[in-house]
C-alpha positions in Angstrom: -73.0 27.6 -75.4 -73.1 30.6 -72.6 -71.0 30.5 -69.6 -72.9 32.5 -66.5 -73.3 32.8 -63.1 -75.2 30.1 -61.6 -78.2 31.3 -60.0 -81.5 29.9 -57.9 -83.2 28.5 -60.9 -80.1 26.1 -62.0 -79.8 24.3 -58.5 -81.9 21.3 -59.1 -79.8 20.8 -62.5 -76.4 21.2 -60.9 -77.1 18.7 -58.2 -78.6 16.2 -60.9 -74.9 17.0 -62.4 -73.4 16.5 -58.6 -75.5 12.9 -58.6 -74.1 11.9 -62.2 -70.7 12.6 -61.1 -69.3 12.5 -57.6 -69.5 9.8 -55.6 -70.5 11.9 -52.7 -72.4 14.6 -54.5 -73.3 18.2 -52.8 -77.1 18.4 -52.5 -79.5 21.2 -53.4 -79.2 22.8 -50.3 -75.2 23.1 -49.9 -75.1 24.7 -53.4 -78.2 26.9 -52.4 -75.9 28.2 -49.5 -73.0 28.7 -51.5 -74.4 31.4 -53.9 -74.9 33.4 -50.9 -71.3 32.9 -50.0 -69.8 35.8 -50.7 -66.0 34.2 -51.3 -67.8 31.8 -53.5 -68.2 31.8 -57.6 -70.4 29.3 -59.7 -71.0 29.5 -63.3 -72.8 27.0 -65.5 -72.7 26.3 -68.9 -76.1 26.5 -70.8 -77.1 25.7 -73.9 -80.8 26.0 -75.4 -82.2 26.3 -71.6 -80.3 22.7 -70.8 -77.0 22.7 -68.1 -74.0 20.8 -69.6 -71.9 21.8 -66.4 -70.4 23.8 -64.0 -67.6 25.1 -62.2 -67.3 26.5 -58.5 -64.7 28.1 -56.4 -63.7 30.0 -53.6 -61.2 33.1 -53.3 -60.2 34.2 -50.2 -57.6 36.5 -49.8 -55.3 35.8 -53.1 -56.0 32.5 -53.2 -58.1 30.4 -54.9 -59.6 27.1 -54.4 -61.9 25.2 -57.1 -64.7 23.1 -55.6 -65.9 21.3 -58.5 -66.3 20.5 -62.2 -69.2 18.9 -63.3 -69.9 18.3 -67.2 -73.2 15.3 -67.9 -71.9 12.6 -69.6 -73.6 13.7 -72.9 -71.4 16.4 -73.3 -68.1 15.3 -72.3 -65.1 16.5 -74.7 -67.0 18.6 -76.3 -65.6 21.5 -74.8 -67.6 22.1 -72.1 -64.7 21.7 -69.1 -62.8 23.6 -71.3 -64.7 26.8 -71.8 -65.4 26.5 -67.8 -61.8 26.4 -67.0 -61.1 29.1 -68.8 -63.9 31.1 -67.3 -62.9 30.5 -63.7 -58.6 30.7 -64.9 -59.4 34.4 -66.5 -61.9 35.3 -63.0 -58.7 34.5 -60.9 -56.4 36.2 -62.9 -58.7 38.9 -63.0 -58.7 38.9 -59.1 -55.1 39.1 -58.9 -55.0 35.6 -57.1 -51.9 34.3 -56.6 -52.9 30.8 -57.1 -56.0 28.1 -58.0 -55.5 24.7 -56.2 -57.9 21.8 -56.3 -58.2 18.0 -55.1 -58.6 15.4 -58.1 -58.8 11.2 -57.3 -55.1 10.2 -58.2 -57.1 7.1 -60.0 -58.8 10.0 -62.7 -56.6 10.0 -65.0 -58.0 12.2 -67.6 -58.6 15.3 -65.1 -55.0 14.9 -63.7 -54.5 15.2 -67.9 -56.8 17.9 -68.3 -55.5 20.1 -65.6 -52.2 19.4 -66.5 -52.7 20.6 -70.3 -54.4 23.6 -68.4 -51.7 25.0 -66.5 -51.9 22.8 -63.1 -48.8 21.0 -61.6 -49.1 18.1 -58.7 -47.9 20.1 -55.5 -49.1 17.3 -53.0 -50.8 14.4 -51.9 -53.9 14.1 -49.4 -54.1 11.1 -47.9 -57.3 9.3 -47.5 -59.1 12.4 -49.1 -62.3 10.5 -50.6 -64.3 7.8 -49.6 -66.6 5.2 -51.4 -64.2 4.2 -52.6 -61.4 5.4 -50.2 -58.5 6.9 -52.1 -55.9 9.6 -52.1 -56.2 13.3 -53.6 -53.3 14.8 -55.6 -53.1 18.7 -55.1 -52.5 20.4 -58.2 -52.3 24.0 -58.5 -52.1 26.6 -61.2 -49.6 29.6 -60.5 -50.5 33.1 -61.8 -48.4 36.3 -61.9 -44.9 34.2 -61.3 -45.7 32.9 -57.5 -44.3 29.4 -59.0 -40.9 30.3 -59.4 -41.2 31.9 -55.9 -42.2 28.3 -54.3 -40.0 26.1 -56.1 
């Protein structure tokens, strides 16, 4: 499996991912815009010419906010997540941001779990975040460089 930058040629794939996924998916067009968005980052994970997933995010400043994990449903826990994580975890430290925050449904119980086994604490709640069907967000966030200890 390679982990790259997502380009032109994997947009109709990533928003067959968003589809799969997200109950109110991003279509071709947003993601077109967002890799000529200079504070954004995609990367997708490829294997034999076929997408398994991606990740996106947005730095601005020191800060960093992840827009969304995808993986198809073929190639859940295998790894996939995983290796994107840890892609867009080393990009950040890399960058010297001070912190990656993200939304997650506080029904998903298994991305609360993976992000928590990755390094991400709840920091908050956002109320009525999602719709169909309506539901709060947790805000979880993963500290680099000590910033935690700062904020607690």
């Amino acid at each position: 499996m390679e982990i790259r930058k997502m380009d032109e040629n994997d947009l109709k794939a990533v928003a067959g991912l968003e589809k799969e996924c997200f109950s109110a998916p991003w279509s071709e067009q947003s993601l077109s815009m967002e890799l000529h968005n200079p504070c954004a980052i995609f990367w997708v994970a490829e294997e034999w010419g076929k997408i398994l997933g991606y990740i996106g995010m947005h730095a601005v400043l020191d800060e960093g906010y992840l827009a969304n994990v995808a993986v198809g449903s073929p190639y859940r826990r295998k790894g996939v997540a995983t290796a994107l994580l840890d892609r867009i975890l080393q990009y950040s430290a890399d960058k010297k941001l001070g912190f990656l925050t993200l939304e997650v449904r506080e029904s998903n119980y298994p991305a609360i779990s993976f992000y928590e086994k990755n390094g991400f604490g709840i920091v908050g709640r956002r109320k009525h975040y999602y719709s169909a069907p309506e539901e709060d967000a947790l805000l979880m966030t993963h500290f680099f460089g000590g910033i935690q200890e700062a904020v607690s």
